[in-house]
C-alpha positions in Angstrom: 2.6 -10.4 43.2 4.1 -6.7 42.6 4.1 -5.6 38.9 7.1 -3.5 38.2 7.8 -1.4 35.4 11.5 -2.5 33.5 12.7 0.6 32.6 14.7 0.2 29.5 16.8 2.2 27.3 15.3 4.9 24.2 15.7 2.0 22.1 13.5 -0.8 23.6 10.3 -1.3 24.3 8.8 -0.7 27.9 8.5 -3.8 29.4 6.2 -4.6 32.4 7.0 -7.9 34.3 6.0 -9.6 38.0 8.7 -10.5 41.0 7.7 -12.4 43.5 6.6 -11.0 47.0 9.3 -12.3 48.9 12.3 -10.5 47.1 13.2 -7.6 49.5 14.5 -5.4 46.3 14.0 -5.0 42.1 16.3 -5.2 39.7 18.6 -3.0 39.6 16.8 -1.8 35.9 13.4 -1.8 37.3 11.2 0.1 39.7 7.9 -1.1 41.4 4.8 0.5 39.7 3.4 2.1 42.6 6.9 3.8 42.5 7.0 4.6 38.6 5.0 7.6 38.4 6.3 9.9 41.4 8.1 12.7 39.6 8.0 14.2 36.0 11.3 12.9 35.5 9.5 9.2 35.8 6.8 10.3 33.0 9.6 11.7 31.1 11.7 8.7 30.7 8.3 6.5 29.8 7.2 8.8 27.6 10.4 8.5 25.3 10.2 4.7 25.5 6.6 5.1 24.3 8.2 6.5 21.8 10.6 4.1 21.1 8.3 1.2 21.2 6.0 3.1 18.6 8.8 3.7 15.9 9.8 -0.3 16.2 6.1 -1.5 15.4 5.5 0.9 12.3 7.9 0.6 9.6 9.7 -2.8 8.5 7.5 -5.9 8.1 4.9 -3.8 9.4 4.0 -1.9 6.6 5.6 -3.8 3.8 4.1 -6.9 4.3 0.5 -5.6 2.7 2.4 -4.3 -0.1 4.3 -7.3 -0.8 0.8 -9.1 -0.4 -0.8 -6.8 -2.9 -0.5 -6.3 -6.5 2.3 -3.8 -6.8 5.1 -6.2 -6.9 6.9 -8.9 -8.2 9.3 -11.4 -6.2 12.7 -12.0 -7.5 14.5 -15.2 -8.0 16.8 -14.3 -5.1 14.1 -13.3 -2.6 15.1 -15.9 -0.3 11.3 -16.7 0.3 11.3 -13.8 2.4 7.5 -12.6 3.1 6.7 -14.5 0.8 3.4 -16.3 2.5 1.8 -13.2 2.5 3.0 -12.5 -1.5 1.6 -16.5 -2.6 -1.5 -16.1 -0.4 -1.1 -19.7 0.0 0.2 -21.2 2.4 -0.1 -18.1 4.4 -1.2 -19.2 7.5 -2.1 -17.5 11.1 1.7 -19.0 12.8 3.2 -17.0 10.0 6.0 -14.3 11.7 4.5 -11.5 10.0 0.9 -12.2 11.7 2.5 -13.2 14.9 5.0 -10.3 15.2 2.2 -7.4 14.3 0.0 -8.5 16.6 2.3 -9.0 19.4 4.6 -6.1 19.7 1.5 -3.6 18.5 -0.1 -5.2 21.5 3.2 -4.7 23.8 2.8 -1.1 22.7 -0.6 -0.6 23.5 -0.1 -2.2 27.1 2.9 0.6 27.5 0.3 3.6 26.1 -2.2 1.8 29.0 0.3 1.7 31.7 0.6 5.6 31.0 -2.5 6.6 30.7 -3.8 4.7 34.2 -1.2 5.9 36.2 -0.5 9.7 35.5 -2.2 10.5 37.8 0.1 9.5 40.4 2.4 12.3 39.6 1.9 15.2 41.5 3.6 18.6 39.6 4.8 21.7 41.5 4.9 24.4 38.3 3.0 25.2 34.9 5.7 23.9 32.9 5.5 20.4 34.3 1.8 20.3 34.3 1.7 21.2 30.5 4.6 17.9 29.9 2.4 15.5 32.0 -0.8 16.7 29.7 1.5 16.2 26.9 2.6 12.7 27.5 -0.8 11.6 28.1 -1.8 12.6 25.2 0.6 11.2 23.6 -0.5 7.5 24.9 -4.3 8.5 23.9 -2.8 9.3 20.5 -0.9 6.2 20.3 -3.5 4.0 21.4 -5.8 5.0 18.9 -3.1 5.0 16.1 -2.3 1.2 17.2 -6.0 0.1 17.8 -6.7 1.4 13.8 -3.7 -0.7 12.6 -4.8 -4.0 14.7 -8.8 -3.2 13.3 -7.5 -2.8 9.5 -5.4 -6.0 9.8 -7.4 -8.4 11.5 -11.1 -7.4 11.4 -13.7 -6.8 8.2 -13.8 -3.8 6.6 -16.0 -1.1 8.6 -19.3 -1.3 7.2 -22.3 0.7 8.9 -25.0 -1.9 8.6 -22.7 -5.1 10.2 -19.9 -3.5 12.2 -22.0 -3.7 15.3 -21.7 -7.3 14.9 -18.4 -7.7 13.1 -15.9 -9.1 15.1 -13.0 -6.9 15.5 -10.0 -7.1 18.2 -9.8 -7.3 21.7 -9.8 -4.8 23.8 -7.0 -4.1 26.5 -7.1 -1.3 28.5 -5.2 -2.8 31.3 -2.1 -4.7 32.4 -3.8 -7.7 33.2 -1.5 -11.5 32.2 -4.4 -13.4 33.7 -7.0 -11.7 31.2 -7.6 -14.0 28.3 -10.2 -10.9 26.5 -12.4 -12.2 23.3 -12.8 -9.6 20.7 -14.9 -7.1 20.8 -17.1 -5.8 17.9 -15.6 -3.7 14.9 -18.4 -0.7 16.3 -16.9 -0.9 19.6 -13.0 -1.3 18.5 -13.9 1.9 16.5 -15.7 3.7 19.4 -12.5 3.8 21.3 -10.3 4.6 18.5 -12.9 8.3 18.8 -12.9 8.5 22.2 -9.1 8.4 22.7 -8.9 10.7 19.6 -11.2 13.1 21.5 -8.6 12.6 24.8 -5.9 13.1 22.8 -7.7 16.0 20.9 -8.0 17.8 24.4 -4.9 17.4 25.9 -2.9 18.4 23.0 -4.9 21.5 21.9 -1.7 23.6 23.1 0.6 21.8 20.8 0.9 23.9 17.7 1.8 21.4 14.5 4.9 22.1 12.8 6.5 20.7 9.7 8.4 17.3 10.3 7.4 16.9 13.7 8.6 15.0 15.8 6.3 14.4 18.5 2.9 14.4 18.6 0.9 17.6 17.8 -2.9 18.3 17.9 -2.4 17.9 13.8 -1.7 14.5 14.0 -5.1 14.4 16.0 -6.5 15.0 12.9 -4.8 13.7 10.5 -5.7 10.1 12.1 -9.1 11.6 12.6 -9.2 12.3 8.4 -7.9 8.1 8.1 -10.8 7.0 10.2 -13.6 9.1 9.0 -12.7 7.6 6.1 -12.6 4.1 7.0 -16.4 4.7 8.7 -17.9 6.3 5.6 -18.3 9.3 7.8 -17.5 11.7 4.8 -18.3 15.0 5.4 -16.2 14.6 8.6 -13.4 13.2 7.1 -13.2 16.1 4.3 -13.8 18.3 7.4 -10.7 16.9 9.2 -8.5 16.7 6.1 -9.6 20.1 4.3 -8.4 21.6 7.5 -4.7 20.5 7.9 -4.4 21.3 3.6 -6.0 25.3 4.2 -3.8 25.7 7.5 -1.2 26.4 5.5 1.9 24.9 7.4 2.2 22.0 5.5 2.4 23.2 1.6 2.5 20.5 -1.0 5.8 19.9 -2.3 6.4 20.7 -6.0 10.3 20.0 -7.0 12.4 17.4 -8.1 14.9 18.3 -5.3 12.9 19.2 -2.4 10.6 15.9 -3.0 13.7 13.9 -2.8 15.2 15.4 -0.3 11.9 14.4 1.6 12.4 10.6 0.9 16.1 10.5 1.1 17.2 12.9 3.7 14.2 13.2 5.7 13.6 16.2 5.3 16.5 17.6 6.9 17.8 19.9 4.4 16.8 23.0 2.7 12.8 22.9 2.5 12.2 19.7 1.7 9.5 18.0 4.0 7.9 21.0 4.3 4.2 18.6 3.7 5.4 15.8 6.8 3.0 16.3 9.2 4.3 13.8 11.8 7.8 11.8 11.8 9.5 9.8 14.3 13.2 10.5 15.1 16.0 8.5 14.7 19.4 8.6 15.5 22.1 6.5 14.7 23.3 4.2 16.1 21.2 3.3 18.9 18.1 5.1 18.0 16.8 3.2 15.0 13.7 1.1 13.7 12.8 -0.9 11.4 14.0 -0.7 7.8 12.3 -1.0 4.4 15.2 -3.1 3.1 13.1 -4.9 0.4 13.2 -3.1 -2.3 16.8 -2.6 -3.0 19.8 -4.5 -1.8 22.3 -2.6 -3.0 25.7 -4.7 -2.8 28.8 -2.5 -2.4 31.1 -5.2 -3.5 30.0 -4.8 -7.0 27.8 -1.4 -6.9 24.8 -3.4 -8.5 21.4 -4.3 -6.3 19.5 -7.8 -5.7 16.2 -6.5 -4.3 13.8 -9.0 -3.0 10.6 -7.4 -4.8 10.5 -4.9 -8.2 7.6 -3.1 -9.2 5.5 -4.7 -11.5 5.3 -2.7 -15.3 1.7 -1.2 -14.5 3.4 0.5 -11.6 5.7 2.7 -13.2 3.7 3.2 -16.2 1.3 4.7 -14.3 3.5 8.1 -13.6 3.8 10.3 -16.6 7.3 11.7 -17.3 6.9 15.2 -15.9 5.6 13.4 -12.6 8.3 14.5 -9.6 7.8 11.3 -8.2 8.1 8.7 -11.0 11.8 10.2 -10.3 11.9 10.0 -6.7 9.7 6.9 -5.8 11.3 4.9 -8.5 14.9 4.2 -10.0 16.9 2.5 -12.7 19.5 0.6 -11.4 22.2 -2.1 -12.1 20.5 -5.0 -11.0 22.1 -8.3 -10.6 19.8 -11.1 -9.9 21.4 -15.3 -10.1 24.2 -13.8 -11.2 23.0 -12.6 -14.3 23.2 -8.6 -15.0 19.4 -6.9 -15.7 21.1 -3.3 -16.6 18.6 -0.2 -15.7 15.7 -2.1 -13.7 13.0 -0.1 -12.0 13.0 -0.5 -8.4 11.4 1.1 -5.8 13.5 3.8 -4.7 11.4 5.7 -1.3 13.6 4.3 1.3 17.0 4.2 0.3 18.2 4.9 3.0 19.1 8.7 5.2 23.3 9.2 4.7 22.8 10.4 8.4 21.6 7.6 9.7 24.1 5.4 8.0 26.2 3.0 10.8 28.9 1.7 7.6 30.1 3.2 4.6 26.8 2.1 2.8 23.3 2.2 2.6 21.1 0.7 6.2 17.9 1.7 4.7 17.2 3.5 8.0 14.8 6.9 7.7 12.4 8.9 10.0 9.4 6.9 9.6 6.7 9.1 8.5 3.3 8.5 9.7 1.2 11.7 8.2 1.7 13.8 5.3 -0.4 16.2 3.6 -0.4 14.5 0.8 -2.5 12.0 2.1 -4.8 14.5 3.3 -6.0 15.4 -0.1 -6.0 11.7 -1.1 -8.7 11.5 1.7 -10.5 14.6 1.1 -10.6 13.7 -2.8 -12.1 10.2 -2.2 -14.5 11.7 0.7 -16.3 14.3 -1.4 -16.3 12.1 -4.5 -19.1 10.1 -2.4 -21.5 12.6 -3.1 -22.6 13.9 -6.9 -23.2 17.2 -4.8 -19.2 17.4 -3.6 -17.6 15.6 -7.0 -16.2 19.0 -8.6 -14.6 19.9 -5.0 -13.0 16.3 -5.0 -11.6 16.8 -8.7 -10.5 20.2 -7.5 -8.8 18.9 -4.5 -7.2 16.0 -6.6 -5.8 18.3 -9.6 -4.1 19.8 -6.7 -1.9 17.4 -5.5 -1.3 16.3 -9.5 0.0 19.8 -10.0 2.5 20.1 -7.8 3.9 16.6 -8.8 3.9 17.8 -12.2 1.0 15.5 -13.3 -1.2 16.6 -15.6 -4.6 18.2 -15.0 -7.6 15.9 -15.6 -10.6 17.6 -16.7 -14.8 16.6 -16.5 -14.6 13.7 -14.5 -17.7 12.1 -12.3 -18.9 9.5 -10.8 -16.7 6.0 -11.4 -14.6 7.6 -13.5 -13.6 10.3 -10.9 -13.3 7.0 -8.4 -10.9 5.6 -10.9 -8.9 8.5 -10.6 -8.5 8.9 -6.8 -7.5 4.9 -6.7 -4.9 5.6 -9.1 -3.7 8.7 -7.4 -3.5 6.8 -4.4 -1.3 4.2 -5.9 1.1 6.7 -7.7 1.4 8.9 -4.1 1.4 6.0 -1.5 3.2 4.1 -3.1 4.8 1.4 -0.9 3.3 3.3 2.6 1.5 0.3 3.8 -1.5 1.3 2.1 -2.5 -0.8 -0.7 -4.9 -4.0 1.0 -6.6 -2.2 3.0 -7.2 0.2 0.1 -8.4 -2.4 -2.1 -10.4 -3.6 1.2 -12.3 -0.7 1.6 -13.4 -0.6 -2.2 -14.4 -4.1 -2.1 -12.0 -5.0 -4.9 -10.0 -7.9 -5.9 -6.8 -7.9 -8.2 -4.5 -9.3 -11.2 -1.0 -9.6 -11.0 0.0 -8.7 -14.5 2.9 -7.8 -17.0 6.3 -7.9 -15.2 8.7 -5.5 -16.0 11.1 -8.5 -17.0 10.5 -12.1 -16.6 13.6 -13.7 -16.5 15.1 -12.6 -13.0 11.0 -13.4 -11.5 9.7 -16.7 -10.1 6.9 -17.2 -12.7 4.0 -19.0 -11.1 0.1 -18.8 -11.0 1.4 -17.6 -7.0 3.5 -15.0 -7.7 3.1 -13.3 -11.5 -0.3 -15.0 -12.5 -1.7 -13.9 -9.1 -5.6 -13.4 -9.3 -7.8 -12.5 -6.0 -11.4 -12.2 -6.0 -13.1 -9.1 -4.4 -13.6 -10.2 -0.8 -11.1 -13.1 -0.6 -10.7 -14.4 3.0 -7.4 -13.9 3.2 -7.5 -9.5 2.9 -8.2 -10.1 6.5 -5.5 -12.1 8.7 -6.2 -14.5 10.8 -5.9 -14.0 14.6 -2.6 -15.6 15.4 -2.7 -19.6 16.5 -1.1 -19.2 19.6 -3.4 -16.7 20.9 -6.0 -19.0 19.5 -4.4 -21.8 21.1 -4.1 -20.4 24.6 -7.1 -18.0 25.1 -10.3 -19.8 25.4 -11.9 -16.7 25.1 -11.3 -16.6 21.1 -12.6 -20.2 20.8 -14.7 -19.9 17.7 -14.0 -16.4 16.7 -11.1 -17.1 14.1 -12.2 -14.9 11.1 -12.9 -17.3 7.6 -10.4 -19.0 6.1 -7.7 -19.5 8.7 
């Protein structure tokens, strides 16, 4: 059996496949994988379909579906019971879509980052300029592995905890295109080892590639930036202030701090004036045939009668938590016509951070499509803040670092704060800044809380239920960590006995 390698349009996902021996050619679309990695050209072409693959597996379901399970949101009464497993708790189940479809196609993009990195070294280059793309791409892949590995650990695997993660089951480990290999998971320690040693790879081989606001490819800043995340996640704080403090001094990725430029970030992408001048990393799109997935959730804006039916509205708490003369309580969140069972809810918050790029628009209104952004700076304070606050010696440097960010959003200065109280802060910083990023479970996670859904902003266009608006999670609850998926359950014997609690 000859694997080939289906090489597929900027769009889709890299696919590798098997043809039987006795065909004398491919498909006209494919190309044996022996044969893949001759020329730069080759690496070229499955670099930009790594690319591809990565911008369908980040936004979308992918990073809403935490949110929606979280405490940030309420479900309307036309929500269709979309995601809405994961919002109830209960029946959420491991043969839900959104477990199934996260695993799977973060999977299919690490086998694509694995197909790269084992065969580069076919390629023989001629010239400099050739040699320095090859390093590139593979750093790229090392990059992407890592990025994808940390997602797949924060999903389906306990919290990182020094004392237990060498025992901890985490995810298994692929670092080869194998269909027969039916892998059991590995330990949290050793899911978390690779993530360093491809960040080290990809720390190498990208050295040369300077960051730059609103990139668009990989840069040795988005080496640390994921760097800062998982220091974070492994209680290794000084390294993780380390790693954040430097992107914040370096001084090409200043903190926005206007109305306009902030939303010209969110709605525009950046791509006017100097707005996204803090977006580390961003993937491109281009419309029509370079899109991904869309945070269409929030809104639902109907043209027919210029009012929206969003599937989920931010509880009260939410948007009380920004003061007025916060930048983002303008940006992140909206008053809008809302129309929900036909029945008109006039000037309802919803959240308003993907509304959608005019650019990228296909009709005459909104698609919700945007550059999703994978690092900002902002989040590099957020980290450094919570980091140093870990240590009575470092707490003034975290309030310092944390009054920064509030500045240039227009928030007001807090002053004195130590200990929990200072912890308080940085958790309600992170809400009011991340705000619908994906981030929320596996915050509350990694502080070992639980939650309370409480007041909604209006009851009468909400399902009211002890599921949905009376919502209470304990600290620890099974369910903040998903359940391996029950076909790969079903068909590996290798994960027989290994489904985490609860599923």
């Amino acid at each position: 059996m000859k694997n080939i390698i289906k090489i597929l349009s900027l769009t889709a996902v890299l696919a590798v496949a098997s043809v039987s021996c006795d065909l004398n050619r491919y498909p006209y679309d494919s190309i044996e994988q022996s044969k893949a990695f001759m020329t730069i050209k080759d690496a070229t072409t499955l670099n930009n379909g790594l690319y591809a693959g990565f911008r369908g597996v980040v936004y979308g379901l992918y990073q809403f579906s935490t949110d929606v399970q979280a405490d940030l949101l309420n479900a309307t009464l036309d929500y269709g019971n979309r995601n809405g497993f994961p919002h109830k708790w209960t029946p959420f189940l491991a043969d839900d879509y959104t477990i199934r479809d996260t695993w799977r196609y973060q999977y299919n993009v690490i086998a694509n980052a694995n197909n790269v990195i084992n065969n580069s070294g076919r390629i023989t280059v001629t010239n400099h300029a050739d040699s320095l793309s090859l390093k590139r791409y593979l750093g790229d892949a090392y990059l992407m592995r890592a990025y994808l590995y940390h997602q797949l650990i924060l999903r389906f695997a306990k919290d990182y905890e020094p004392a237990s993660a060498a025992t901890d089951p985490g995810v298994p480990i692929v670092l080869t295109f194998d269909p027969s290999l039916k892998p059991a998971r590995s330990t949290v320690q050793k899911v978390y080892d690779l993530i360093l040693e491809d960040l080290a790879g990809a720390d190498t081989l990208l050295a040369a590639t300077a960051g730059a606001k609103n990139s668009t490819r990989f840069t040795k800043d988005c080496v640390t930036a994921l760097k800062a995340r998982v220091y974070l996640c492994m209680h290794r704080y000084t390294d993780a202030v380390t790693a954040a403090n430097s992107l914040i001094t370096s001084g090409t990725y200043p903190l926005i701090t206007t109305l306009a430029d902030l939303q010209n970030m969110w709605v525009n992408d950046g791509s006017t004036t100097a707005g996204g001048a803090e977006t580390i990393f961003q993937l491109a799109a281009i419309q029509p045939s370079e899109l991904g997935n869309a945070n269409n959730i929030y809104l639902g804006f109907n043209p027919a009668n210029n009012k929206y039916t969003p599937d989920f509205v931010p509880e009260q708490w939410v948007i009380s938590q920004y003061e007025v003369a916060d930048i983002r309580r303008a940006t992140y969140l909206a008053q809008e016509a809302v129309i929900v069972q036909g029945v008109d809810y006039p000037n309802l918050w919803c959240i308003n951070k993907y509304p959608g790029n005019p650019i990228l628009f296909i009709g005459a209104s909104t698609n919700y499509q945007h550059k999703p952004k994978i690092f900002r700076v902002a989040e590099m304070y957020l980290i450094s803040a919570e980091a140093a606050a870990q240590a009575p010696a470092t707490e003034a440097a975290a309030l310092t670092t944390l009054n920064l960010l509030r500045s240039a959003r227009g928030a007001s200065t807090l002053v004195g704060l130590t200990g929990t109280a200072l912890m308080d802060a940085i958790k309600a910083e992170r809400i009011r800044e991340l705000l619908c990023e994906g981030t929320r479970i596996d915050d509350l996670k990694r502080w070992h809380m639980g939650f309370a859904r409480s007041t909604p902003q209006n009851v009468g266009l909400l399902i009211v239920d002890p599921d949905f608006t009376g919502k209470v999670v304990a600290a620890g609850d099974d369910k903040f960590v998903w359940g391996i998926p029950a076909n790969d359950m079903t068909t590996n014997p290798s994960l027989v006995g290994q489904q985490n609690p609860g599923w």
